[in-house]
N, C-alpha and C positions, 0 to 999 in steps of 0.2 A: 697473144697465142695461148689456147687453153692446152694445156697439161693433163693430161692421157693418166688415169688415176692408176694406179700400181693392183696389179692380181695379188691380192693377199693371202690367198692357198697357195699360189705358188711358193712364197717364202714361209708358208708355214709345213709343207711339204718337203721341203729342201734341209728346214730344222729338224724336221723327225728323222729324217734320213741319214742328217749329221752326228745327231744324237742315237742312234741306233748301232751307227758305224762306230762311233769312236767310243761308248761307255759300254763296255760287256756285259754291266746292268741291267741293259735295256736292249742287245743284241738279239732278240724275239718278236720286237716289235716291226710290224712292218705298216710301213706308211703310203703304201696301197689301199692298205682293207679298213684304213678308215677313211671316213665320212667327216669332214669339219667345217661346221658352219656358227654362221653369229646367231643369236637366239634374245629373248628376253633378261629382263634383268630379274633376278634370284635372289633377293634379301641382298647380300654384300658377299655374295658368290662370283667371281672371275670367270670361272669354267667349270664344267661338267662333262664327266664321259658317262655315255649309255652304254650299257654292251646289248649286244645283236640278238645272241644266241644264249643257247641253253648250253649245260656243261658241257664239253665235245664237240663245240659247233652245229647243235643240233637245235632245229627249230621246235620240237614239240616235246613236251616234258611226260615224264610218267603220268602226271595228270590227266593228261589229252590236251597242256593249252599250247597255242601257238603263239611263236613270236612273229609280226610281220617281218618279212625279206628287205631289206633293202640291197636293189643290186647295179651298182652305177657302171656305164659304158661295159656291161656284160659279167663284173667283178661282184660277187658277194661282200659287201661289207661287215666287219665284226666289230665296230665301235663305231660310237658317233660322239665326237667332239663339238659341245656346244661352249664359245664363248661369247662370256657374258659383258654388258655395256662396261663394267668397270673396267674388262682386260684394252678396251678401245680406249676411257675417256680417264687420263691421269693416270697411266702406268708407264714406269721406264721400260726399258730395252728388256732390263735383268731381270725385273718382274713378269714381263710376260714372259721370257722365257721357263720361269721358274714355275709358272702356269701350266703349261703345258709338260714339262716335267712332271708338275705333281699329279696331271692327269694320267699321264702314260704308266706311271708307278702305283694306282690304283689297276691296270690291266695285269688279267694273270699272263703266270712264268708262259704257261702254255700257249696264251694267243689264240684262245679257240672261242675268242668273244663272251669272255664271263670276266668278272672281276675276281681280284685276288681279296681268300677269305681271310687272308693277316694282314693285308695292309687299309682295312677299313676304319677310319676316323673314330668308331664307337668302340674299336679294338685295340686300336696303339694310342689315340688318347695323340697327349703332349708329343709323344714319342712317333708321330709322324712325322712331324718338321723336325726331329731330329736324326732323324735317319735318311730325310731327302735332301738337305741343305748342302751337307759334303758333297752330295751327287752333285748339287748343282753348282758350287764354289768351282769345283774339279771340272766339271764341264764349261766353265764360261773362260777358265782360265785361258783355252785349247780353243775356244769360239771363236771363226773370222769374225775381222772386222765388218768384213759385207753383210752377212748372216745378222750381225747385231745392229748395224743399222736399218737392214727390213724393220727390225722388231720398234725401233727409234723412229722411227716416219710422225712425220705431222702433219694430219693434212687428211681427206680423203682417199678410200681404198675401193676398191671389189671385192666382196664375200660372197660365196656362197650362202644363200640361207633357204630354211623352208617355204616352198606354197602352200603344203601341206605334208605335217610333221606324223611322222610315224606315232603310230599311239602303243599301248602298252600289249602281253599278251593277251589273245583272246581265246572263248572254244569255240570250234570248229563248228558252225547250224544256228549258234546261237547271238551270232553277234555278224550284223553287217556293217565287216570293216573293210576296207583297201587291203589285202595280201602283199602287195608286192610293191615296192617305192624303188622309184627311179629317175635319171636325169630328171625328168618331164616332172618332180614333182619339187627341185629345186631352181633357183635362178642366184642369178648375181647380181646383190644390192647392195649400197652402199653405207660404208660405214665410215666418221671420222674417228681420226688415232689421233687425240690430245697427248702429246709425251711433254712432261714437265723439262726444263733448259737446267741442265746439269749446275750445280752451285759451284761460285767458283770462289776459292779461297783465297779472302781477303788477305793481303798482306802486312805484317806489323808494323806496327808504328815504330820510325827512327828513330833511335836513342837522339835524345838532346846531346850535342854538343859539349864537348867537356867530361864526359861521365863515360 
């Protein structure tokens, strides 16, 4: 009997929802308005978020460039969560959560599809994994069991990923690109989840006899 592979948005949906609801944190985030699909692999990068928009949720900047739309089942998107082959092939439950954690914590306070301009890599330095880790000790403490073994699957998934990937902004006359990305430019392909078999701790050795 073949085995019906599991919708991997769906439980990656359900965690954003989780972690939006229960960490005041991250109580801004809304796991609607983004987009999350698997992607290429990035140097020794897990995941990526793109944002959508310009500051305000606005697609065109004082410059005049534009950012393409993406607008799935009728909804604007404001980030695009791309992960990467490493979040699939050798990560625990805790690390991909921890994944996608550290991506939503690059989204600004506001949610209007911009990243946040203090919590970027080149600005906290060291002091990024020290300010996300407690979020995420705190939040797995609190994390179903069900919810963590989504993340723990072995075996083949369903993702979401591109046919064709939204490209960067453009100006407007001067560049013929796709405006506007939607269902019809993504599908569902398959990914395997390698999750390494949790160590289990040997037991000491019985005192000899006599002693």
């Amino acid at each position: 009997m073949v085995t019906r592979r599991p919708n991997f948005n769906k439980a990656l949906r359900a965690l954003i929802r989780d972690i939006a609801t229960r960490m005041p944190e991250f109580h801004h985030v809304k796991a609607q308005r983004i987009v999350l699909v698997a992607g290429e692999a990035r140097r020794a990068s897990r995941g990526t978020v793109k944002p959508l928009c310009f500051r305000g949720g606005k697609s065109v900047d004082r410059g005049g460039r534009r950012k393409p739309i993406v607008r799935i089942k009728g909804r604007r998107m404001l980030y695009c969560i791309t992960l990467r082959p490493l979040f699939f092939r050798g990560s625990t439950a805790q690390a991909r959560i921890e994944t996608i954690m550290h991506e939503l914590f690059h989204c600004s306070r506001r949610f209007d599809g911009t990243l946040h301009a203090g919590r970027r890599h080149d600005v906290l330095g060291k002091d990024f994994a020290r300010r996300l880790r407690p979020l995420v000790r705190r939040y797995l403490k609190g994390c179903s069991r069900e919810l963590q073994a989504a993340f723990a699957y072995n075996g083949e998934v369903r993702v979401l990923q591109w046919l064709e990937r939204p490209g960067p902004a453009y100006i407007p006359g001067y560049s013929r690109v796709r405006k506007v990305y939607t269902e019809d430019q993504l599908y569902y392909g398959i990914a395997r989840m390698v999750t390494p078999k949790p160590r289990v701790a040997r037991a000491a050795p019985a005192s000899p006899k006599g002693y």
